[in-house]
DSSP file (Angstrom, degrees, kcal/mol; ACC not computed):
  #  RESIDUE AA STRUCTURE BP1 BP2  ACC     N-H-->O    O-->H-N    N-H-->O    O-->H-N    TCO  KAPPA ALPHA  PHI   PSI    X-CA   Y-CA   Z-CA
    1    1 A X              0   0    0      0, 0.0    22,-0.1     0, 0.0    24,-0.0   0.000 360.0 360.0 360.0 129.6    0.0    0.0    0.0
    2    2 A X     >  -     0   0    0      1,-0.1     4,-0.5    20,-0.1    21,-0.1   0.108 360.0-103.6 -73.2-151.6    1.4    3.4   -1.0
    3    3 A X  T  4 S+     0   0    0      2,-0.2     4,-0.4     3,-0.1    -1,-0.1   0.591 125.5  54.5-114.5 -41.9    1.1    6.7    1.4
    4    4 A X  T >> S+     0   0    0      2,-0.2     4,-1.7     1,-0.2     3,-0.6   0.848 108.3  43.2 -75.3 -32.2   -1.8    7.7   -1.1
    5    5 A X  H 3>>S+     0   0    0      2,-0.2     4,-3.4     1,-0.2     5,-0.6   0.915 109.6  55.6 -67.4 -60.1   -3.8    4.5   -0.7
    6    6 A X  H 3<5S+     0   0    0     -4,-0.5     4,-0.3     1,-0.2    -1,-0.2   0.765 112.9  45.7 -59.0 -10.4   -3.2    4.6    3.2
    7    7 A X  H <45S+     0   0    0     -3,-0.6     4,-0.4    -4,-0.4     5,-0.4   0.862 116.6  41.9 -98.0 -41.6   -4.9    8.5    2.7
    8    8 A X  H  X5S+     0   0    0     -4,-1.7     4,-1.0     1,-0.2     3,-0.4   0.790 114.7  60.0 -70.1 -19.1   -8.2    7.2    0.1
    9    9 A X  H  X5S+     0   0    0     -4,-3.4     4,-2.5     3,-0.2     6,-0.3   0.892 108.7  41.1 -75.0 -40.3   -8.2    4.2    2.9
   10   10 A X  H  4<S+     0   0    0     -5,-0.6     7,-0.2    -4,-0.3    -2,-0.2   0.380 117.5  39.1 -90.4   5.8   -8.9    6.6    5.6
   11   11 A X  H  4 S+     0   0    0     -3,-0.4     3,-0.4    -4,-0.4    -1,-0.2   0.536 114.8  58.3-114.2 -34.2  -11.4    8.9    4.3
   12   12 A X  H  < S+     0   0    0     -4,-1.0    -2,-0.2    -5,-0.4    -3,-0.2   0.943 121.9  24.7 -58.0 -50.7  -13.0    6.0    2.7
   13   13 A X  S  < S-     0   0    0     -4,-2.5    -1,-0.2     2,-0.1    -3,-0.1   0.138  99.1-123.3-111.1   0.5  -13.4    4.2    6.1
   14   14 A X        +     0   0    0     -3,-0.4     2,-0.4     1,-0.2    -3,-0.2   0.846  61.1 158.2  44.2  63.2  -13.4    7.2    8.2
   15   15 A X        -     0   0    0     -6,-0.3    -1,-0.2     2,-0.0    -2,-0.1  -0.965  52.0-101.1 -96.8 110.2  -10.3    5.2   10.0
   16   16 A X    >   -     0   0    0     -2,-0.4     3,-0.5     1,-0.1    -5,-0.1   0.063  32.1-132.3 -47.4 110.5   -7.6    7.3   12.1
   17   17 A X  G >  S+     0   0    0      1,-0.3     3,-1.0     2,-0.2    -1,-0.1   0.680 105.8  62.0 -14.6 -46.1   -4.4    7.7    9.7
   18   18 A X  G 3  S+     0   0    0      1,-0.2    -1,-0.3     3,-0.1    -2,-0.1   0.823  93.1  62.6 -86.3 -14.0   -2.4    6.7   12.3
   19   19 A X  G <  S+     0   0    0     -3,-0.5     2,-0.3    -9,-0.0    -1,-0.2   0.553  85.3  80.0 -60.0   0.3   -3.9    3.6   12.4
   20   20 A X    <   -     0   0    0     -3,-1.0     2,-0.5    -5,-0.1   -14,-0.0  -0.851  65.0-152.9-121.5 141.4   -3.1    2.4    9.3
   21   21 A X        -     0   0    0     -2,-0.3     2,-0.3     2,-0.0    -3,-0.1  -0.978   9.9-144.8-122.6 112.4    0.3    1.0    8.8
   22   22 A X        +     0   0    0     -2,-0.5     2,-0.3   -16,-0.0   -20,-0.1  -0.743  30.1 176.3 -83.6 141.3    1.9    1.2    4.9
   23   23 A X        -     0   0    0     -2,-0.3    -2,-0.0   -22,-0.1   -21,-0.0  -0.962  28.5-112.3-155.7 132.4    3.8   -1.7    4.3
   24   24 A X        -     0   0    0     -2,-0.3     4,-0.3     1,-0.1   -22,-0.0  -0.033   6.9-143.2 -63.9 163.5    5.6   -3.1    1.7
   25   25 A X  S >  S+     0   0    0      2,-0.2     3,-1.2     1,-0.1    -1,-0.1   0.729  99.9  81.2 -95.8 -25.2    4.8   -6.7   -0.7
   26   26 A X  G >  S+     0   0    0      1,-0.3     3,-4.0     2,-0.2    -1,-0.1   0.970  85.0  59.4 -50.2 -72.0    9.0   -6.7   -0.5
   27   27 A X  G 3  S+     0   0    0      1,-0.3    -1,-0.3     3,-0.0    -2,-0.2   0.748 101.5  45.4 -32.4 -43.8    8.6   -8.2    2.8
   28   28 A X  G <  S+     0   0    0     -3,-1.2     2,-0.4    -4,-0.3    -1,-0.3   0.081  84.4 112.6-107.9  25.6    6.8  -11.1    2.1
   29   29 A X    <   -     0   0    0     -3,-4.0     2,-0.3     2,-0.0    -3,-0.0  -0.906  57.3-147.4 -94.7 128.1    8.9  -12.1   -0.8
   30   30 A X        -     0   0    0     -2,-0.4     2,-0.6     1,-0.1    -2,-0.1  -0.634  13.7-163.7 -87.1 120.5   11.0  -15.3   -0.3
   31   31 A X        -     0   0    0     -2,-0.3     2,-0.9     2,-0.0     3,-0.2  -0.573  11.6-145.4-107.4 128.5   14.4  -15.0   -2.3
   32   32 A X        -     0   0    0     -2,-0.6     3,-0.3     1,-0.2    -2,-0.0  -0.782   9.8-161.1 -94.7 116.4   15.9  -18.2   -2.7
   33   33 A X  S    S+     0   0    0     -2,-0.9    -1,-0.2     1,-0.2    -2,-0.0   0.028  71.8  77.6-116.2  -3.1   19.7  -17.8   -2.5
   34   34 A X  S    S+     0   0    0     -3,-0.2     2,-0.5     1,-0.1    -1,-0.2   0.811  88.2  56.0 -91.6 -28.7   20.8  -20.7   -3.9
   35   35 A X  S    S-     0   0    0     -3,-0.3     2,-1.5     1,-0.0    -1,-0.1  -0.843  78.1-127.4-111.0 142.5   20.3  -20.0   -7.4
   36   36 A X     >  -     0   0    0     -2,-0.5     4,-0.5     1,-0.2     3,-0.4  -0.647  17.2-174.3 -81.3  93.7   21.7  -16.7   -9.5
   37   37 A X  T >4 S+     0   0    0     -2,-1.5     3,-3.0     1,-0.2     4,-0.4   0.853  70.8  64.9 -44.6 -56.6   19.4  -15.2  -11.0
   38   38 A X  T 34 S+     0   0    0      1,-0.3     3,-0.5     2,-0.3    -1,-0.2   0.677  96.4  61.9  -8.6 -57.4   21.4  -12.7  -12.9
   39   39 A X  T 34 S+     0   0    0     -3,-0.4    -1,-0.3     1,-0.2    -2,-0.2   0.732  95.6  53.4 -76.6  -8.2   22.7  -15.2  -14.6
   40   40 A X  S << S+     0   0    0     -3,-3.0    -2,-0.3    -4,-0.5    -1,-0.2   0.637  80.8 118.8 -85.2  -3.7   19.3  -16.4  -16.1
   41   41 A X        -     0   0    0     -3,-0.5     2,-0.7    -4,-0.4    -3,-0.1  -0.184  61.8-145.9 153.4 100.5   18.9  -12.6  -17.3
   42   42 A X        -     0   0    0     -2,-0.1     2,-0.6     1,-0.0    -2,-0.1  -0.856  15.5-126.2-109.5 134.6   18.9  -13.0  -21.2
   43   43 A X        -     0   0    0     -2,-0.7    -1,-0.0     1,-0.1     2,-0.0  -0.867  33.1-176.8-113.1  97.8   20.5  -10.2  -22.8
   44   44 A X        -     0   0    0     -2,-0.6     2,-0.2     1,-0.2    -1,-0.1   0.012  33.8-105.0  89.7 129.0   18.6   -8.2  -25.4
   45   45 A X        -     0   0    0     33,-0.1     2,-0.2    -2,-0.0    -1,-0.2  -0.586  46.7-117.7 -79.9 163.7   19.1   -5.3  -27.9
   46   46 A X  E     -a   78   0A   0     31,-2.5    33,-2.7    -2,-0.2     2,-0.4  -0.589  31.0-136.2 -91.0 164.8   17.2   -2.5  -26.3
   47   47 A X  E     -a   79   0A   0     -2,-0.2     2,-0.2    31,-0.2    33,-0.2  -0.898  15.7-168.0-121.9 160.4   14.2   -1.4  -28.8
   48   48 A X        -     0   0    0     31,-1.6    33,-0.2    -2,-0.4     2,-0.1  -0.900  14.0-164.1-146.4  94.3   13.5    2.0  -29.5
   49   49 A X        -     0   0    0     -2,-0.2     2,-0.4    31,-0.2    33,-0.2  -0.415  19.3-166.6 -88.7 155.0    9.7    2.4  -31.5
   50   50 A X        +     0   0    0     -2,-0.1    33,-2.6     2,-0.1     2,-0.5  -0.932  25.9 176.0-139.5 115.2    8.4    5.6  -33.4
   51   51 A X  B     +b   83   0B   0     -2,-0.4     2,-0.2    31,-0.2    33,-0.2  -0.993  38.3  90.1-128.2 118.7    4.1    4.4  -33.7
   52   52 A X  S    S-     0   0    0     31,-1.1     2,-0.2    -2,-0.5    -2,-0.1  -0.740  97.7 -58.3 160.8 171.8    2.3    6.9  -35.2
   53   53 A X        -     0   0    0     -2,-0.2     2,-0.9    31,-0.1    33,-0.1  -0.480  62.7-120.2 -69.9 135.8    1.4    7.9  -38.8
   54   54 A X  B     +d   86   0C   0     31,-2.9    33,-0.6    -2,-0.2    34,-0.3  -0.709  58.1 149.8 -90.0 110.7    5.0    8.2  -40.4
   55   55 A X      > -     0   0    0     -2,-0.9     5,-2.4     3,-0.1     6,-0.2  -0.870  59.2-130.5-158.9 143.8    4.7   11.8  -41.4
   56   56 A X  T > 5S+     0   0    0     -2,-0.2     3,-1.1     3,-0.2     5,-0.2   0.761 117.2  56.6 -74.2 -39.9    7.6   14.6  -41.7
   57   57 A X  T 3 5S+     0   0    0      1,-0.4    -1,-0.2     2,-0.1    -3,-0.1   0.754 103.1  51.0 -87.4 -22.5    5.0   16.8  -39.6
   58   58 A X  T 3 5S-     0   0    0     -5,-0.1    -1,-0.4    -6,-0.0    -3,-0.1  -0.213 126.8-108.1 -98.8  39.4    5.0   13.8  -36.3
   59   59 A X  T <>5 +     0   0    0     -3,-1.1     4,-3.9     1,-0.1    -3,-0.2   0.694  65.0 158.9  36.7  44.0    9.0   14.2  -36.7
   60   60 A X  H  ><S+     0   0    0     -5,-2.4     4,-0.8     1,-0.2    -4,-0.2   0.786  76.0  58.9 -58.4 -29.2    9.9   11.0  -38.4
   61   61 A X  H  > S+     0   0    0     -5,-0.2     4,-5.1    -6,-0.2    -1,-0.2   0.899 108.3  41.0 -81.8 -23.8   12.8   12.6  -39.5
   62   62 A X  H  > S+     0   0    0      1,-0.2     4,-1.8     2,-0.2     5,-0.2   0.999 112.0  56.7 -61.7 -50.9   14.2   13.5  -35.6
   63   63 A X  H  X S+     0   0    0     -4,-3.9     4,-1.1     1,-0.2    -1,-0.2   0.643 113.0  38.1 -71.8 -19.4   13.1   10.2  -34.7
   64   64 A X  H  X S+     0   0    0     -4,-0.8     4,-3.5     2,-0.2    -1,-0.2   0.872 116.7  55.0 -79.4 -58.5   15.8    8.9  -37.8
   65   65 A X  H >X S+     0   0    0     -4,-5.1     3,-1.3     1,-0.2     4,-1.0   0.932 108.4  44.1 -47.7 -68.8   18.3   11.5  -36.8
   66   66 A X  H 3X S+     0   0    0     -4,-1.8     4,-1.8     1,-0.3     5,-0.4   0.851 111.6  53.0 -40.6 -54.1   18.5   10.5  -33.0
   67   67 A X  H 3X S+     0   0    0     -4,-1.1     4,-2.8     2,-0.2    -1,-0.3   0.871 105.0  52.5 -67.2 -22.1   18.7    6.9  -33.8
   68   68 A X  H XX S+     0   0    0     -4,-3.5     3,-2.8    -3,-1.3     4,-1.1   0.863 118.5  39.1 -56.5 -95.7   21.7    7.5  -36.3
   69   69 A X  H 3X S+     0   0    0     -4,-1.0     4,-2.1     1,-0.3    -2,-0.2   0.434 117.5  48.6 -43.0 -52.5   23.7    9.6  -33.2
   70   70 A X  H 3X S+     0   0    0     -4,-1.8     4,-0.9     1,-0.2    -1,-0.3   0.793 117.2  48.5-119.9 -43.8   22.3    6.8  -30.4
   71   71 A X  H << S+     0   0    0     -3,-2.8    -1,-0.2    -4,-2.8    -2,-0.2   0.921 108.5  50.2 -71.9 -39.7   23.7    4.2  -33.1
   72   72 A X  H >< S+     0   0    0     -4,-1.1     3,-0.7    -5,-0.2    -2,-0.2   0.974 114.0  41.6 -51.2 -53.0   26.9    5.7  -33.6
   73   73 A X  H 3< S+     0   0    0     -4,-2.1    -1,-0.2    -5,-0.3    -2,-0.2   0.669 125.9  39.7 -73.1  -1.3   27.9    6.0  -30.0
   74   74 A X  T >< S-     0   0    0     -4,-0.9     3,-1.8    -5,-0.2     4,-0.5  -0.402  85.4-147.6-138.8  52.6   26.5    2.7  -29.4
   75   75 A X  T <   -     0   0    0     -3,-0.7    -3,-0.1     1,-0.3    -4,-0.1   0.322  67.3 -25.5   7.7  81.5   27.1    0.3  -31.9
   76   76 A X  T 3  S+     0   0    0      1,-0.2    -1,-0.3    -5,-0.2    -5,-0.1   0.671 104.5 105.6  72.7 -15.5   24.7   -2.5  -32.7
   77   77 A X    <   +     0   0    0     -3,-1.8   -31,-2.5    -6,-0.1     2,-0.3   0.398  67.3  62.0 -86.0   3.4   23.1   -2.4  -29.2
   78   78 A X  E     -a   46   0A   0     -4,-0.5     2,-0.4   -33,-0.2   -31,-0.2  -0.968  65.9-154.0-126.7 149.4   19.8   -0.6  -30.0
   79   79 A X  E     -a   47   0A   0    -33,-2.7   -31,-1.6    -2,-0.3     2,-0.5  -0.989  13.8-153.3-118.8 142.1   17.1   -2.0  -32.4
   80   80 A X  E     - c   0 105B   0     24,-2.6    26,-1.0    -2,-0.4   -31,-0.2  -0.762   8.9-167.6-115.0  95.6   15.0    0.5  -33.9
   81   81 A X  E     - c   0 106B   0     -2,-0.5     2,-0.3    24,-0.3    26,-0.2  -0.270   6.5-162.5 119.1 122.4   11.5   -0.1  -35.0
   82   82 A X  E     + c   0 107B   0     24,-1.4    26,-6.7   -33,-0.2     2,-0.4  -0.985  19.3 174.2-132.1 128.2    9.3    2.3  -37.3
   83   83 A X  E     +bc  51 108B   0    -33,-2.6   -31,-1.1    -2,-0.3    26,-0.2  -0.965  32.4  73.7-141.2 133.3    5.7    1.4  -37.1
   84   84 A X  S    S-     0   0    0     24,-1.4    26,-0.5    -2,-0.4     2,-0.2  -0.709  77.9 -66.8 143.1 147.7    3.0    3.4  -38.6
   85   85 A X        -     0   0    0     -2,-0.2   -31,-2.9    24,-0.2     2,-0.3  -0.604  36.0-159.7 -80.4 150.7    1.4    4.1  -42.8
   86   86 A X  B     +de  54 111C   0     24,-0.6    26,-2.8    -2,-0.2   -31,-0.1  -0.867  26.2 159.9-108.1 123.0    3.3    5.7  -44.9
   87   87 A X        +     0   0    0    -33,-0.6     2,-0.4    -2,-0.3    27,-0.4   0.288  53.8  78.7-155.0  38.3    1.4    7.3  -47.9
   88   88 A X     >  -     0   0    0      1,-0.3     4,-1.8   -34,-0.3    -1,-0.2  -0.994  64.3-145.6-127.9 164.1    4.1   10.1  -49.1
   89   89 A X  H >> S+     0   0    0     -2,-0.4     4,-1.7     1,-0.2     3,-1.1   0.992  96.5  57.0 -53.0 -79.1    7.0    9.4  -51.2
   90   90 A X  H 3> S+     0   0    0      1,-0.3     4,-1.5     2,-0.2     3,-0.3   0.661 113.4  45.0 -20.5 -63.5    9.5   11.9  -49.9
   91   91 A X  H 3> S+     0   0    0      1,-0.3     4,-3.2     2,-0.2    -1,-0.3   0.851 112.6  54.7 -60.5 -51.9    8.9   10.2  -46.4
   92   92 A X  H <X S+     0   0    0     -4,-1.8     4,-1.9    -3,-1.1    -1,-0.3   0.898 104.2  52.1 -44.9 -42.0    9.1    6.5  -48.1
   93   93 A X  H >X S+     0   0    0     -4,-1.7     4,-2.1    -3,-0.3     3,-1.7   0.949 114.0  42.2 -76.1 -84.7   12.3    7.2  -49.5
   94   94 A X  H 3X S+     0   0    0     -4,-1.5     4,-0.6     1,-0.3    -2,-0.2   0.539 116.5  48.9 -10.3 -59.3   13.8    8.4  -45.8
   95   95 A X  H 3X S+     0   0    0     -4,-3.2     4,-1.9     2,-0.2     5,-0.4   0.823 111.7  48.8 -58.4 -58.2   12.2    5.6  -44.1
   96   96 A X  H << S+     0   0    0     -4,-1.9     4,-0.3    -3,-1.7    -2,-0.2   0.710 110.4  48.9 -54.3 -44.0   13.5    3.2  -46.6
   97   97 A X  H  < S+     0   0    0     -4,-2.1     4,-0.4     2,-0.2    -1,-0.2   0.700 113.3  48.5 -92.9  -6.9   17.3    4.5  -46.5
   98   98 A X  H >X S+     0   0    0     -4,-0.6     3,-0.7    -3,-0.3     4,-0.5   0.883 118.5  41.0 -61.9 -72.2   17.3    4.4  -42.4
   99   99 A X  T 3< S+     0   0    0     -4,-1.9     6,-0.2     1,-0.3    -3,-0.2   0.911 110.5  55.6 -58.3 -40.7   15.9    0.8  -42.5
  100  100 A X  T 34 S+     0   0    0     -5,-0.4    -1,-0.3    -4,-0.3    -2,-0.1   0.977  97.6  68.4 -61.3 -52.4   18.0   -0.6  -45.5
  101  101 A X  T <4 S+     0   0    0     -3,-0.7     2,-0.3    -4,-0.4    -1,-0.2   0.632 107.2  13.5 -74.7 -67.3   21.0    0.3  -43.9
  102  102 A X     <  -     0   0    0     -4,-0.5     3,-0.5    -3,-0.1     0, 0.0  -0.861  63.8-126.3 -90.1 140.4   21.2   -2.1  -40.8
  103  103 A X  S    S+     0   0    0      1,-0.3     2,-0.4    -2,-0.3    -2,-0.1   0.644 112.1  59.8 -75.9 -11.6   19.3   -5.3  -39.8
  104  104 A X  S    S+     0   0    0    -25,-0.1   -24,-2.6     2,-0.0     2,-0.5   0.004  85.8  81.0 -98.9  53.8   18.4   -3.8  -36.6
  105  105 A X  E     +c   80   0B   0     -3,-0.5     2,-0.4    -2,-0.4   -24,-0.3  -0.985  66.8 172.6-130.9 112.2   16.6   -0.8  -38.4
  106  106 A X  E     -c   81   0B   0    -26,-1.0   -24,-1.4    -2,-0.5     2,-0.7  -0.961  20.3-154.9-130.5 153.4   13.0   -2.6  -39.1
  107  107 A X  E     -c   82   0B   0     -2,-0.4     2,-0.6   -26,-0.2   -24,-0.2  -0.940   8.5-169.0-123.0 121.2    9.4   -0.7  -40.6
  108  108 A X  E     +c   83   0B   0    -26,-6.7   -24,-1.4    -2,-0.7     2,-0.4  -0.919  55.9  40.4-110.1 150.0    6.1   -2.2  -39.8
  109  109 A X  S    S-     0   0    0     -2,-0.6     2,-0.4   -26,-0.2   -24,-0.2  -0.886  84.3 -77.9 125.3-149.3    3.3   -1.0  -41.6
  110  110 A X        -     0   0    0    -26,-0.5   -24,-0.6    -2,-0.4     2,-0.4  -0.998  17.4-124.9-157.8 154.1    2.9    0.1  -45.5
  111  111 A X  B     +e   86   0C   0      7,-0.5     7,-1.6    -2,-0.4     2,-0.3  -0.987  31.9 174.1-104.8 112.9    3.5    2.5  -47.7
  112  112 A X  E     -F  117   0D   0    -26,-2.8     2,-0.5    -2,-0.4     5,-0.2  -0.807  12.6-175.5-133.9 127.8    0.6    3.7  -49.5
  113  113 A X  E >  S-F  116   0D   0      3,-2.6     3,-1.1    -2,-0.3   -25,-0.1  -0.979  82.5  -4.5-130.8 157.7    0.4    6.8  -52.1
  114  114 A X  T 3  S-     0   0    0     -2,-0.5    -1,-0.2   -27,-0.4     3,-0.1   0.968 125.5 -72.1  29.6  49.3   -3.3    7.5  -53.3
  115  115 A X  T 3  S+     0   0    0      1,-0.2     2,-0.4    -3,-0.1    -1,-0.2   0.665 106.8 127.4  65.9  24.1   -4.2    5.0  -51.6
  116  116 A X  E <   -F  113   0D   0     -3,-1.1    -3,-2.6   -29,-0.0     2,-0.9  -0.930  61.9-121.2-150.2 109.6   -2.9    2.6  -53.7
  117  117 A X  E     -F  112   0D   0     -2,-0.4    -5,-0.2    -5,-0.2     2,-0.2  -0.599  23.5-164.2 -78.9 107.1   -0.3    0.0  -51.6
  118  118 A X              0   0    0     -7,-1.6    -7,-0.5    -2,-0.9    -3,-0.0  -0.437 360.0 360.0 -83.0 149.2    3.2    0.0  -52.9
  119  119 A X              0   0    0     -2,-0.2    -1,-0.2    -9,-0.1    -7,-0.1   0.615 360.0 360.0 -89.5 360.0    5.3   -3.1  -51.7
């Protein structure tokens, strides 16, 4: 129970504040010491998503820039994930030369111009 719960508990229940004791779920977890955990830990590129209609005007192109600079200083440790319709060229093209470029650069979605789905 937080400190906020322990105040809606005590207006709810017209029960004296100090009467209520917050206590953590920490307490009543049993850690079993024998095994390393740490070492079951399976270690994962981090993803980094842009969801939204992929558009110049929702900053598809910061969202390109920053992962170029976050990939340079970090090598191969980020995957970057573009999700979201496409339906102008200019934006296709961009999208296309980020993503070609590395297998951890991926686009889900489509690219549509008049409405019309290009592959």
């Amino acid at each position: 129970m937080s400190a906020d719960m322990k105040q809606k508990l005590s207006e709810l229940y017209n029960i004296a504040s100090k009467d209520i004791i917050v206590l953590s779920n920490i307490g009543f977890i049993d850690v079993d010491n024998s095994q390393k955990h740490i070492e079951n830990i399976v270690k994962e590129n981090i993803v980094i998503s842009y969801m939204a209609n992929v558009t110049l005007e929702k900053g598809i192109d910061i969202f390109i820039k920053t992962c170029q600079m976050i990939d340079n200083s970090n090598p191969n440790k980020y995957e970057f994930r573009i999700a979201g319709p496409i339906i102008d060229s200019n934006t296709g093209k961009l999208v296309d030369a980020f993503t070609s470029e590395f297998k951890t650069r991926i686009m889900l979605g489509q690219f549509t111009v008049n409405k019309r789905r290009i592959p």
